[in-house]
MARKOL-207262 format. One record per residue (C-alpha): z, y, x. Coordinates in steps of 0.05 Angstrom, whole numbers, padded with zeros to 5 digits, always signed. Each point is the difference from the previous one (the first is absolute). Layout:
N
ZYX
...
END
This chain:
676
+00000+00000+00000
+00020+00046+00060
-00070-00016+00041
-00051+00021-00070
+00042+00062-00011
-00004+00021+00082
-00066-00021-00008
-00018+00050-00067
+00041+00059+00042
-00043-00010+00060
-00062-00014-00039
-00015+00080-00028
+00026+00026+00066
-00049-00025+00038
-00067+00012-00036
+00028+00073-00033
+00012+00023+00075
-00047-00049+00038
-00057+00046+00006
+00041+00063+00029
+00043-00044+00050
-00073-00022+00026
-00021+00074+00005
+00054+00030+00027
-00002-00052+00057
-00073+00010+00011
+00017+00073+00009
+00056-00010+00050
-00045-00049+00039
-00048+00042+00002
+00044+00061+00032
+00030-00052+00050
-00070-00030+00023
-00020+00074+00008
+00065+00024+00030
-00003-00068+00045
-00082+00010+00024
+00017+00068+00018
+00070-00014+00038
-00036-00064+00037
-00059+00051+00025
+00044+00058+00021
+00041-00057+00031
-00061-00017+00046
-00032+00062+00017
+00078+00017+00029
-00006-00060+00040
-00068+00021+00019
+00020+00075+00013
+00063-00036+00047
-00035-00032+00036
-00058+00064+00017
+00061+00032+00020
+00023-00047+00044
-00068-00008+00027
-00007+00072+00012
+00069-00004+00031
-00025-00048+00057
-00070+00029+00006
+00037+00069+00013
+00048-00037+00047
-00048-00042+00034
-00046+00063+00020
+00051+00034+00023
+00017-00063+00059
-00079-00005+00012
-00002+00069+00011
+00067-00008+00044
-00033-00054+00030
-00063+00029+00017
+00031+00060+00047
+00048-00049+00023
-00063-00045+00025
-00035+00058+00023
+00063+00026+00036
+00009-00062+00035
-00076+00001+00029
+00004+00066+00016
+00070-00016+00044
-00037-00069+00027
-00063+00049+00023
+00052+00053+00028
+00038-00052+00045
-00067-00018+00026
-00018+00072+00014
+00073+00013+00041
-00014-00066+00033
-00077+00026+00019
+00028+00066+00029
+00047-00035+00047
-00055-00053+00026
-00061+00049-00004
+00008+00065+00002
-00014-00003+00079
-00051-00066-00012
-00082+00008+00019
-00024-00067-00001
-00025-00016-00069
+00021-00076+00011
+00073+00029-00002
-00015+00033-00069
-00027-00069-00014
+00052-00042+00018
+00050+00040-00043
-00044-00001-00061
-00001-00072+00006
+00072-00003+00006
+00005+00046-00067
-00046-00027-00038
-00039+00071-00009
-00076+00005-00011
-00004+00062+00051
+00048+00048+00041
-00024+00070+00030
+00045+00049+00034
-00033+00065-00016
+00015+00075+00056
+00014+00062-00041
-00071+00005-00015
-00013-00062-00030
-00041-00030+00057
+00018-00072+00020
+00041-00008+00066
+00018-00071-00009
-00027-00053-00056
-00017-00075-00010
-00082+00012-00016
-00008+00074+00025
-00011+00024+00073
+00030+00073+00012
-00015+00067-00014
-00044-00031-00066
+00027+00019-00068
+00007-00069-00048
-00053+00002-00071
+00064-00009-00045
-00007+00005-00076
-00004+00068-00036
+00074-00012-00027
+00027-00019+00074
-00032+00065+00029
+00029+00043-00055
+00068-00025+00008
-00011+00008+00077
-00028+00077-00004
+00063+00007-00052
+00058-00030+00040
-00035+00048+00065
+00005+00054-00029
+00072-00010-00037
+00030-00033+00071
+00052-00060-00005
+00018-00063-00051
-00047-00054-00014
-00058-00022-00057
-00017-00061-00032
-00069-00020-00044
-00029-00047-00029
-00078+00000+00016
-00055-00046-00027
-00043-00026+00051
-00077-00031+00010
+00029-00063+00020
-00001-00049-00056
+00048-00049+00032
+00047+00064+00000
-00012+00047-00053
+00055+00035+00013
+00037+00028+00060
+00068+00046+00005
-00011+00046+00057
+00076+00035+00026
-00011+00066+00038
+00068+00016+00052
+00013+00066+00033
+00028-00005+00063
+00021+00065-00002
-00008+00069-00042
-00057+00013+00034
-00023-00050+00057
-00031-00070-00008
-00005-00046-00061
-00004-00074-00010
-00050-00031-00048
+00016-00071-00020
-00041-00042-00052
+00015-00070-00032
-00023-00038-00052
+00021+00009-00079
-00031-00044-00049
+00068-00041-00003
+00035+00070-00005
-00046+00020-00052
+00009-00068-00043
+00070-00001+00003
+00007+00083-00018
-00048-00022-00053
+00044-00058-00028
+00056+00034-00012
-00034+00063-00023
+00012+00027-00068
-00073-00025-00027
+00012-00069+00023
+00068+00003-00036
-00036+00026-00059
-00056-00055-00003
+00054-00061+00008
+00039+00026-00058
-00058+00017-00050
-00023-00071+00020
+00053-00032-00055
-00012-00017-00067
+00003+00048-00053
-00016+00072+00056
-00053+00029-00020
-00002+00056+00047
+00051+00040+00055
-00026+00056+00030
+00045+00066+00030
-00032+00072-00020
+00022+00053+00026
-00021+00075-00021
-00062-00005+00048
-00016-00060-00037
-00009-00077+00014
+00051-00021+00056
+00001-00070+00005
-00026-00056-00052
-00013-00077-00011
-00068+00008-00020
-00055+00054-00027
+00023+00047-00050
-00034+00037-00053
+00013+00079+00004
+00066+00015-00012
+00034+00064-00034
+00039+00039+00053
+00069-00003-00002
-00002+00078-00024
-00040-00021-00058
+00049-00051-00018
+00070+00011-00034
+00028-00069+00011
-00016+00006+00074
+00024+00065+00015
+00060-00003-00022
+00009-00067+00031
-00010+00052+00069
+00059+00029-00009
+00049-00064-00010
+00013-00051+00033
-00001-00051-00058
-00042-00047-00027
-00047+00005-00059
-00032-00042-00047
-00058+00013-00053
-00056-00045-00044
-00060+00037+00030
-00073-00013-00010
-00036-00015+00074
-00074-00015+00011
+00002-00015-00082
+00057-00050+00010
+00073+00014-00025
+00053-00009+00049
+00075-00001+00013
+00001+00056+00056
+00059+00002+00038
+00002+00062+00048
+00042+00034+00050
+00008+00062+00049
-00015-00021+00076
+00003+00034+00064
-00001-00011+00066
+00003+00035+00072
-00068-00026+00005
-00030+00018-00056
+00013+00051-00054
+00033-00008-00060
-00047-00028-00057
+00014-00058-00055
+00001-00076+00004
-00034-00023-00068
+00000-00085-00010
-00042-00017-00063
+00029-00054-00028
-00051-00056-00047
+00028-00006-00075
-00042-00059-00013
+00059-00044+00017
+00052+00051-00038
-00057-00001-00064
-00001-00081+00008
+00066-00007+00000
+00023+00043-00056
-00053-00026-00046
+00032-00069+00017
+00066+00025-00017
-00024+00036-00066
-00027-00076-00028
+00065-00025+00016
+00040+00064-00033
-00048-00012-00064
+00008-00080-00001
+00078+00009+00009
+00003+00052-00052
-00044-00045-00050
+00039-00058+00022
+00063+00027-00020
-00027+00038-00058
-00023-00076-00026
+00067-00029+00016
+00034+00061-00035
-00041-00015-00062
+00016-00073+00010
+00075+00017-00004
-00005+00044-00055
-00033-00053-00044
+00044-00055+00014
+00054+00012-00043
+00030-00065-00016
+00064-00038+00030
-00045-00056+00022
-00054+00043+00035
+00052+00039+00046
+00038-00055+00025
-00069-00028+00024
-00023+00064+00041
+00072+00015+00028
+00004-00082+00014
-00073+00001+00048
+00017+00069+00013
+00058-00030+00034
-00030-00063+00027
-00040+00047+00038
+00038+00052+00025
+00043-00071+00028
-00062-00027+00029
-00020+00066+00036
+00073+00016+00022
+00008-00064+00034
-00072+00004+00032
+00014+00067+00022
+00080-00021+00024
-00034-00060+00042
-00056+00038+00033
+00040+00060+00015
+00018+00009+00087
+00055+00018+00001
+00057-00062-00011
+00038+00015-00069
+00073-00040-00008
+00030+00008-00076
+00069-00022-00009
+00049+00013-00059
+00071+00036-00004
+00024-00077+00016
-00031+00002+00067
-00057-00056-00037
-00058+00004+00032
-00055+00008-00059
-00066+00016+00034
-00036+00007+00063
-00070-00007+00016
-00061-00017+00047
+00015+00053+00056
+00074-00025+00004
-00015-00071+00017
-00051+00028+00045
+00059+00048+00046
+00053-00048-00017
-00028-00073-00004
+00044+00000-00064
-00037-00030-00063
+00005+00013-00076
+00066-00062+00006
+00047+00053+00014
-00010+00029-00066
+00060-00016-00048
+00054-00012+00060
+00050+00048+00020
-00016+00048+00050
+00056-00023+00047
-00027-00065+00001
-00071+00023+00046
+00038+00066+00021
-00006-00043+00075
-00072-00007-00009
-00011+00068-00011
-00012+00058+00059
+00037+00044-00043
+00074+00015-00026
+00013+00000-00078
+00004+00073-00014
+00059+00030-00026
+00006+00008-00080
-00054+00044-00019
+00015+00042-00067
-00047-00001-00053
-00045+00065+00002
+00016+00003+00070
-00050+00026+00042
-00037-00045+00049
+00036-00008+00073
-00051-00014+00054
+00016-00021+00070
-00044-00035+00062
+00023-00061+00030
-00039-00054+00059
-00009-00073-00025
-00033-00062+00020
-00050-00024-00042
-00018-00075-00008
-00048-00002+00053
+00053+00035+00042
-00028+00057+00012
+00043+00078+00002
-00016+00039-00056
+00023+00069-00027
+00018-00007-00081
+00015+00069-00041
+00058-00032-00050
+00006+00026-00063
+00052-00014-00061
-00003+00024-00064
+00033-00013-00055
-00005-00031-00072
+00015+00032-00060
+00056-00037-00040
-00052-00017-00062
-00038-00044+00064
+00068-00037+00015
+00027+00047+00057
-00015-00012+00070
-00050+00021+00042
-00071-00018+00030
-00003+00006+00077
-00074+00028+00034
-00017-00021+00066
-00061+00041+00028
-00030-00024+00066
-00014+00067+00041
-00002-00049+00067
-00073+00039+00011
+00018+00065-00024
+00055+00002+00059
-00054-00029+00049
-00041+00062-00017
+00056+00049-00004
+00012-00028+00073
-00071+00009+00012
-00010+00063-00029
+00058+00029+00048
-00014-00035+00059
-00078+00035-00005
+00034+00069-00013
+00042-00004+00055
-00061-00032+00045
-00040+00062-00025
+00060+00050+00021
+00009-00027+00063
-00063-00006+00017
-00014+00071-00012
+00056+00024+00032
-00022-00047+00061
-00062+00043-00004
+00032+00064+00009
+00043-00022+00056
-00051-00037+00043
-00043+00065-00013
+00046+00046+00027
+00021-00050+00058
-00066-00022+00024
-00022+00074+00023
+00060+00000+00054
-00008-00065+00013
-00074+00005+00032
+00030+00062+00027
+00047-00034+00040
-00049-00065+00019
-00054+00044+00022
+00052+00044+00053
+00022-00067+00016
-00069-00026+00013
-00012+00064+00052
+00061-00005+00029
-00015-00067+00032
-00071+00006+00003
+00003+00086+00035
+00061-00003+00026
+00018-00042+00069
+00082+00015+00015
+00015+00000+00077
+00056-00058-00002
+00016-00048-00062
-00061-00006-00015
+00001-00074-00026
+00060+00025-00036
-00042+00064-00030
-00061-00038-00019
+00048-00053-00032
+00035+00051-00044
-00063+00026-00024
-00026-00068-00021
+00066-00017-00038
-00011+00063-00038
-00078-00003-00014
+00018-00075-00025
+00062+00020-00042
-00055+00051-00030
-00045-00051-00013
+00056-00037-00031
+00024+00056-00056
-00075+00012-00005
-00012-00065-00036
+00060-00005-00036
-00024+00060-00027
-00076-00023-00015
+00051-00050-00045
+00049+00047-00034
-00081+00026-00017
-00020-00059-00024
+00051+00007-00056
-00031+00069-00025
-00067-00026+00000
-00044-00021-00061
-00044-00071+00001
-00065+00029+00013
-00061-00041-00042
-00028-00017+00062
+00031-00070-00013
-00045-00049-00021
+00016-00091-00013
+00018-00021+00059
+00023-00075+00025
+00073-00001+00000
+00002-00057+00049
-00030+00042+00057
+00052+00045-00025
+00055-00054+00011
-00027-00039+00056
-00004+00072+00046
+00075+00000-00007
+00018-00053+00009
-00049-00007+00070
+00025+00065+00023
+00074-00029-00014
+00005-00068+00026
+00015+00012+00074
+00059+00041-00026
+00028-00056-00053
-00013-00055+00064
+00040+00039+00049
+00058+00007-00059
-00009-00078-00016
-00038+00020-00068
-00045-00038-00041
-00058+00042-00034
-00022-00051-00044
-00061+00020-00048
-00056-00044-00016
-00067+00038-00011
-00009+00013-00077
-00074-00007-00030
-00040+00067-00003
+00040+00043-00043
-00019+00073-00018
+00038+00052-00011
-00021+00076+00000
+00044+00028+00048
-00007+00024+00074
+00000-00065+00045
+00034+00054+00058
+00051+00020-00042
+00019-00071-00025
+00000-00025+00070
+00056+00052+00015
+00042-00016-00074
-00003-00081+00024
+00021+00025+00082
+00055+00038-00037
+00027-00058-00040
-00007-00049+00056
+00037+00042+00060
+00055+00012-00054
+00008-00079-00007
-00003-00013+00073
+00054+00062+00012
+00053-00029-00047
-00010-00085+00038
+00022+00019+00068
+00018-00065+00004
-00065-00024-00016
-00029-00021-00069
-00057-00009-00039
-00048+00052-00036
-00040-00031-00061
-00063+00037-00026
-00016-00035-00069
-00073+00031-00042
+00001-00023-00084
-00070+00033-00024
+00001-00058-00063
+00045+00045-00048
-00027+00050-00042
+00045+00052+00017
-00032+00014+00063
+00007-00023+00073
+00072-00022+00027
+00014+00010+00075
+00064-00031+00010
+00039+00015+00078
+00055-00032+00004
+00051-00020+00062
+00056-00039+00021
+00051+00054+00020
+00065+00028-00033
-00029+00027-00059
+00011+00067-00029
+00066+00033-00019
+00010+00003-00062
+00016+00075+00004
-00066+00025+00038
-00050-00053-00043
-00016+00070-00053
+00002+00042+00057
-00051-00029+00057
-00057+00033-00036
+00025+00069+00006
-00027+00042+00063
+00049+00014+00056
+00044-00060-00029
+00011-00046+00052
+00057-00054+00038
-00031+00006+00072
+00026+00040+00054
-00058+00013+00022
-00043+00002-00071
-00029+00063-00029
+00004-00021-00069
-00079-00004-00012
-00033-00072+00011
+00027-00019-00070
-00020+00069-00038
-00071-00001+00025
-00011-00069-00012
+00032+00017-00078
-00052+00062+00000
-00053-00039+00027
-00006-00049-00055
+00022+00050-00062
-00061+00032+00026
-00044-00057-00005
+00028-00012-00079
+00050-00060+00018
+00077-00016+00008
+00046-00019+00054
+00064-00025-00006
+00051-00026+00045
+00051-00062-00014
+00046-00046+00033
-00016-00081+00008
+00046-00048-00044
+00016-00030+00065
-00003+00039+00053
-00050+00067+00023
-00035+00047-00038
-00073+00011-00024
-00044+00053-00018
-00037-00007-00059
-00064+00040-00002
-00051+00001-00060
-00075+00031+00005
-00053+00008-00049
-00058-00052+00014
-00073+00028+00003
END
């Protein structure tokens, strides 16, 4: 009787208001799928407009070190070229014979050298006889009038040549004196050319607009067209143009939709200036294609969601009865269960549920995987496994507490060290109480985090190595060269053994800081892209020739067994020197005599694995983060660098190196390079 008269109440309701329910849903879906389209678009053309900025960020950035690296290049060759010139007018400037001139072009690696009189007339050259005034290039002879008739300093110029094996030449014009004779040296600059070329702003420019989705980078200044990836149509000044001059007088970035060559594009713009160039506008066009493809994919899905629901809404409104409800919320259930416990066993990180009895009442896939605990555990007390856990039972966590994270080193079942983030939370009461313990594995987020700092620091002290080595070096030749005419001009009356011994001690100990300083260099430097595949068992086998009369006369074993050709694209030079590293660090820590094993995998997909490992003592446990960092070192005698260059070295060439200590006894180094 109850069911026919809830059955004649709910009867009229729903076809009286049927039709309005239905069209007042169809309105509200039709404000969200609207509301939605245009929220998902603006969504993307932020991340679009992001990552311009971030583009235009680096571009700006990256042109200022080319530039920086460009007068820093030219610098350098203009100090090589001026050492030459001081050496030249202590050898020459009382030489005749051409085959003198000769000899020290050879030595320098010039093209030509002329000592000019006041009047520009050869006195003294490697191809002219006296008194005859050299045919040099309209540039050279203006610089050489000029620098006459100003007195003092020195030029430098590139010239292009008739030669087509050398296209290009730098000729370096050195006074003397204010007004008395000059040097003219020449040598060869394609290489200098490339390389100034290469890390030029237009190279830079080119690389970038290279990637998907650029249409077009160019720089404009006021004068017009500074730089650009490709041809251009005309272009309005920047005058002419609102958006770009008032983009002049900020240094932000700047977005529009503008129309280019017919095309629409996401323009991202920003002020630049340099003390090379004046200050003009970086504009990156940046191809919507993607941006239109995208959005039109995620205005189906906005429109097939909105129907979707809009069908399931009706559905919900015209099931009315008893019957009818308890079947949708029964597979509405079933299915949210089914997709909770597929989402609970394929999530990473390990989940542990237990109850405010300290029951354990779920766990899933990840757990077993950290823990080697399976789904047994769940239903016993937590006490029961807490000794097969690598954790503590939290304290009592209070419901609505907030979540209490912590880090903590276990051993997984493979037993190796890994870093866990723990997390409890709790339960609400409703639930049962308790509380559901997270363990995230951030093992590889640590290794990078080490990474990441031990590179920052590598970069900081290798600049700063820079500096100092800079500043040092200049006294330093100072110092060997009075050394080298004190025993070579000088001749004392007694002592003389004594005198000449003194003055080798010091040009040696010279030589000495000067290549420890060509290393603290090395850690400044950049991996040119000179480096092309190269077998790394030459690499190894160098070492380990140039090494085995030192390991025999400590009672060392190099043991490595020639690997099959393997390539790898790094410098064969510079690998010989990481492997000489490694080994004379072995043989320095067995002086008792030992055994150094070289060990090549190339079968993993990962890469190349040079394993170098030894017989000795192993590493403290305190110094095994440290042995990477420059200037770190347990020797006496060390300076700290073997280990840091050999790091550098192969995070230049894109791999890892890692140091360890043996289960039993010694410690290897574990090095890992991309494979050709």
């Amino acid at each position: 009787m109850r069911l026919n008269r809830l059955s004649s109440i709910l009867a009229p309701i729903r076809l009286r208001y049927l039709l309005l329910v239905i069209i007042a849903l169809g309105l509200i879906f039709f404000a969200l799928t609207y509301l939605g389209i245009h929220k998902a678009r603006q969504s993307l053309l932020k991340i679009m407009v992001d990552e311009g900025k971030a583009l235009a960020e680096s571009l700006t950035l990256s042109s200022n070190n080319a530039i920086q690296a460009g007068l820093l290049l030219e610098s350098l060759a203009e100090e090589k070229l001026s050492d030459i010139a001081a050496s030249a007018e202590r050898r020459l400037i009382d030489a005749a014979d051409p085959a003198e001139f000769r000899n020290f072009r050879d030595d320098n690696g010039l093209l030509s050298i002329d000592l000019l009189n006041a009047d520009l007339e050869v006195i003294g050259s490697d191809r002219w006889v006296q008194g005859i005034t050299p045919d040099y290039p309209a540039a050279v002879q203006v610089e050489l009038h000029d620098i006459q008739k100003t007195g003092g300093g020195y030029r430098s110029l590139l010239v292009p040549t008739a030669d087509t094996l050398m296209p290009l030449a730098q000729y370096f014009i050195y006074a003397l004196a204010p007004d008395g004779d000059y040097l003219v040296l020449s040598a060869e600059a394609v290489y200098f050319d490339q390389i100034m070329q290469e890390i030029g702003i237009g190279y830079l420019i080119r690389k970038i607009s290279d990637q998907s989705g650029i249409d077009y980078i160019f720089l404009q200044g006021r004068e017009g067209i500074v730089f650009s990836s490709g041809p251009l149509s005309p272009t309005l000044k920047i005058e002419s143009d609102p958006f770009l001059e008032a983009l002049m007088q900020t240094d932000t970035v700047g977005w529009r939709l503008h129309t280019f060559d017919d095309t629409e594009v996401l323009e991202i713009a920003r002020r630049f200036e340099s003390v090379s160039y004046p200050a003009g506008v970086y504009r990156i066009g940046m191809n919507l294609d993607e941006f239109r493809e995208i959005s039109l994919g995620y205005d189906r899905q906005i429109i097939i969601i909105a129907v979707i629901l809009f069908l399931l809404t009706l559905l919900v409104v015209a099931v009315v009865s008893v019957n009818q409800n308890y079947f949708i919320l029964d597979q509405s259930f079933r299915q949210m269960r089914s997709m909770t416990d597929t989402v609970f066993d394929r999530l990473s990180s390990a989940v542990l549920a237990y109850n405010a009895k300290g029951e354990i009442i779920a766990i899933n896939n990840a757990l077993n995987q950290l823990t080697g605990l399976d789904a047994d555990i769940v239903g016993r007390s937590f006490e029961d496994i807490a000794d097969k856990l690598p954790f503590d039972l939290p304290e009592k966590v209070n419901p609505g507490e907030r979540q209490i994270s912590f880090e903590k080193r276990i051993t997984d079942p493979s037993g190796e060290s890994r870093t866990i983030l723990l997390g409890v939370s709790s339960l609400p009461e409703e639930a049962g109480g308790g509380a559901v313990i997270l363990m995230h594995d951030i093992s590889e987020q640590k290794r990078l985090e080490n990474e990441s700092r031990r590179r920052e620091r590598l970069s900081e002290m290798g600049d700063m190595a820079a500096g100092a080595a800079h500043e040092i070096r200049n006294p330093l030749n100072a110092i060997g060269i009075a050394a080298q005419r004190l025993k070579m001009e000088f001749e004392p009356e007694k002592d003389a053994d004594e005198y000449n011994r003194l003055a080798m001690n010091i040009l040696d100990e010279t030589g000495r800081l000067n290549q420890i300083l060509t290393r603290f260099l090395d850690l400044a430097k950049v991996r040119g892209t000179e480096d092309r595949p190269s077998d790394l068992s030459e690499a190894i086998n160098k070492a380990v020739s140039s090494l085995t009369d030192e390991g025999r006369k400590s009672s060392i074993e190099i043991d490595y067994q020639s690997h099959e050709t393997v390539m790898v694209r790094a410098s064969v030079e510079k690998l010989q020197q990481v492997f000489i590293n490694l080994i004379k660090n072995s043989i320095q820590a067995m002086p008792d005599g030992g055994k150094v094993a070289i060990a090549v995998d190339a079968s993993g997909k990962d890469g190349v694995i040079i394993n170098v490992s030894d017989t000795g003592p192993g590493f403290p446990p305190e110094v095994l983060s440290k042995i990477f960092q420059p200037y770190f070192t347990t020797k006496v005698d060390g300076s700290g660098l073997g280990l840091a260059l050999a790091y550098k070295t192969i995070a230049d060439y894109g791999g890892t190196i890692e140091a360890i200590n043996n289960p039993d006894s010694g410690a290897s180094i574990r090095i890992t390079l991309p494979r050709v």
